[in-house]
N, C-alpha and C positions, 0 to 999 in steps of 0.2 A: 514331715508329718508330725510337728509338734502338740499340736492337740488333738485329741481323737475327733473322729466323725466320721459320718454317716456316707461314703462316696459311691455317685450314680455313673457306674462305667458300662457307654456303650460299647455296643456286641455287634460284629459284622453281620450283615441282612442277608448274605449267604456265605459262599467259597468264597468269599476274595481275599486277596493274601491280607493277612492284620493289618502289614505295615503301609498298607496302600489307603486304608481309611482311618486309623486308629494310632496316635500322636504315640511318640515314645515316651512322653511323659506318664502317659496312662500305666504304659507297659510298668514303668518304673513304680509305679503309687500301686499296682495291681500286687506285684512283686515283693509289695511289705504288709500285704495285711494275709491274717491267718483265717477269719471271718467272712461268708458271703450268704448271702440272702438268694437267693434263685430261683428262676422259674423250673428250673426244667437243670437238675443235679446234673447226668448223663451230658448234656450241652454245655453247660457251665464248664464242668472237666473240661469237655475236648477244648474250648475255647480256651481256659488257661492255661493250658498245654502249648497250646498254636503261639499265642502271645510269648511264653517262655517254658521252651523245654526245658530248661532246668529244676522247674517247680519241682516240689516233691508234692502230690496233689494229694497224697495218703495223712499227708500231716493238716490239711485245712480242714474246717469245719464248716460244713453247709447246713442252712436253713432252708427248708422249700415254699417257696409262695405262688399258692396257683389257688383257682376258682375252689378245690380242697380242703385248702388251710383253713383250719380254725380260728376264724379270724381273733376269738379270746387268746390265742397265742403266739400272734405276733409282737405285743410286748417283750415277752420275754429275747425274743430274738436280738432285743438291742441292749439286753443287761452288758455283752463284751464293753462299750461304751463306756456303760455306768464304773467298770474297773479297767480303763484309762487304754482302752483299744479302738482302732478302727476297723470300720467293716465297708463291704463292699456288696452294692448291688448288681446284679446280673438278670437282665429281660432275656427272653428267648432269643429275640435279635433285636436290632436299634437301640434307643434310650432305654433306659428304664423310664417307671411311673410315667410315661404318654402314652397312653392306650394300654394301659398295663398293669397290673395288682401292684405292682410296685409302689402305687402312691399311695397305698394305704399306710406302708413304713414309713416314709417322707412326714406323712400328716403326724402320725405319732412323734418322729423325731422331732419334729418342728414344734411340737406341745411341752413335749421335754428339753426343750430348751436345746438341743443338740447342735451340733455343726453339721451341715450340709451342703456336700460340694458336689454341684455337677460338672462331670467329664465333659472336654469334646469330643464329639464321632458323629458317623452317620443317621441322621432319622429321614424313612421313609416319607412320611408326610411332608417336613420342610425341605426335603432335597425335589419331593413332586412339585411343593407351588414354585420352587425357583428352576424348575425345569417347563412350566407345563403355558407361560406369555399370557395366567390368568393374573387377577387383584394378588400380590404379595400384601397390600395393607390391611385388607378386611377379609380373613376367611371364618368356615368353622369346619370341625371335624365331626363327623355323627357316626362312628366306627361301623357297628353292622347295621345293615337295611331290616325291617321286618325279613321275614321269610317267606307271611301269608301272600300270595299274588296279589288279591285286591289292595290288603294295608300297605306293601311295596309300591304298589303305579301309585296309591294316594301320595307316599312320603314322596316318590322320585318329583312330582308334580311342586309340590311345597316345598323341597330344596329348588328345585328350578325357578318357581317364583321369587324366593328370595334370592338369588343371583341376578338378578336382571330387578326389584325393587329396591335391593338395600345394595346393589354392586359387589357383589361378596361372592368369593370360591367355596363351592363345597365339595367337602371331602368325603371320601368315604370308604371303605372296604370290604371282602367278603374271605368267606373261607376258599382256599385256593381252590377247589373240584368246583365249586358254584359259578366260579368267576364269566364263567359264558355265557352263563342262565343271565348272570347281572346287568353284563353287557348287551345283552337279547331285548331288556328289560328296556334299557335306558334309551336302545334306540328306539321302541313300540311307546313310550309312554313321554319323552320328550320333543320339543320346537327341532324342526330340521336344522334352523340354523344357529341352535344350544351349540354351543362349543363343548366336546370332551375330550379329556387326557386321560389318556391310560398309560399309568406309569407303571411297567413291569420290571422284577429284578432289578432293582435299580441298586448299582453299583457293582453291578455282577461283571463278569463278561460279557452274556447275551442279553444287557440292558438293552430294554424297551420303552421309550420316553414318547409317543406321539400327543399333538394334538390335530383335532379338527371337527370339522362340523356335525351332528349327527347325521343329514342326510348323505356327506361322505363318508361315514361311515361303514354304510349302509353295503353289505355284501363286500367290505374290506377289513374284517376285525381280526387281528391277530389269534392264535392259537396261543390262550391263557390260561389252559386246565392243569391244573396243579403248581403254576407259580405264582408267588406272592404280587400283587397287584395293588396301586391306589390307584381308584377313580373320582377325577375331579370335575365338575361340571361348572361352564360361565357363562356368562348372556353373549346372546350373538350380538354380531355389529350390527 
């Protein structure tokens, strides 16, 4: 790590052991910086702990970035840079900055001229489209659905049209308690023969990767209340 910069290390998407998703190289580049940016302090701890107990985790310095932060003080977060150190970001789990405040830093480093290296590890979204036999070449992510009922069936209808007029997967997600409501949702307001994938836990233990047609669906949807879930929707054959 001869010049400093700016490094985006993913975080396992739940319990699964580090070493099963997360390169040893990371372990190693995690290992030399004193710096970290974080969603969520408490998480971040245990996680580089798991990665290497030997950390002394009292000697690093955390920054927190969530919907809270000020966003006028996130500059300041990357002055270690400015005096020739690296820092490291940390999302609650997956990438950073994909779906995530983390790309607010990214943008400023990237203004500043900085170095910025993303890690490899697991992301929910791209481990879904290569799990879920929908378009890997055309999708888009649209993170949360409205929540009003009516603005939801409009949106669920307008991502389904665009999957079947431009051939495109879409993605999407909710808060984990909602997650049955969504799928209630998807079947009442989408084509029976829409194809969905519910990808749960994915890389856990009790991963849950299906797809199928809405009308198979239909009185078969797994128990998804409080686990993490992407839902992706594609045109029927």
């Amino acid at each position: 790590m001869d010049h400093p910069a700016l490094y985006l290390i993913p975080v396992t998407l739940g319990e699964t052991p580090v070493e099963q998703v997360i390169p040893a190289y990371n372990r190693t580049v995690v290992s030399n910086l004193n710096y970290f940016i974080v969603e969520n302090i408490r998480s971040a701890r245990r996680f580089l702990k798991k990665s290497n107990p030997d950390t002394d985790i009292d000697a690093l310095t955390f920054y927190e970035l969530n919907k809270h932060t000020d966003r006028n003080l996130i500059t300041s977060y990357l002055l270690p840079i400015k005096r020739g150190e690296s820092i490291g970001i940390l999302s609650e789990a997956g990438c950073p900055a994909v779906a995530d405040p983390g790309a607010d830093v990214v943008a400023i480093a990237q203004q500043e001229g900085y170095k910025v290296v993303p890690l490899v590890g697991p992301s929910s979204m791209l481990m879904a489209i290569m799990a879920s036999g929908f378009n890997g070449q055309s999708f888009a992510f649209h993170g949360y659905l409205p929540i009003d009922a009516g603005e939801r069936a409009k949106k669920l209808k307008q991502l389904e049209s665009r999957s079947y007029n431009e051939d495109q997967t879409q993605l999407f997600i909710e808060t984990p308690y909602r997650n049955q409501k969504l799928a209630d949702d998807i079947l009442q307001h989408c084509k029976p023969q829409t194809r969905l994938c519910i990808a749960m836990n994915i890389s856990c233990e009790d991963e849950y990767i299906v797809t199928r047609r809405v009308k198979a669906w239909k009185g078969n949807l797994p128990d998804m209340h409080k686990k993490p879930c992407v839902f992706l929707i594609y045109k029927g054959l």
